[in-house]
C-alpha positions in Angstrom: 0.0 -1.2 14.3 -3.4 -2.1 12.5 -2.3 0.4 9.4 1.5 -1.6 9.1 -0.1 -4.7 8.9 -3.0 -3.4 6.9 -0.2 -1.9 4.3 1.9 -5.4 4.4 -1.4 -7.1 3.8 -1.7 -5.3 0.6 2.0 -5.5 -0.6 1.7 -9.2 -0.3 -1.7 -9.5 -2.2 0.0 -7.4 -5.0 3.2 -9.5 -5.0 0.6 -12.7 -5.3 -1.2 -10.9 -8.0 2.0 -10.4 -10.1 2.9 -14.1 -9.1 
């Protein structure tokens, strides 16, 4: 669904940001 991916999206660009 849109939101799952929305919320993966999100984890991943704040696992990224942390580096």
């Amino acid at each position: 669904a849109p939101s799952s991916t929305a919320n993966f999206g999100s984890s991943l660009l704040a696992v990224a940001l942390l580096g």
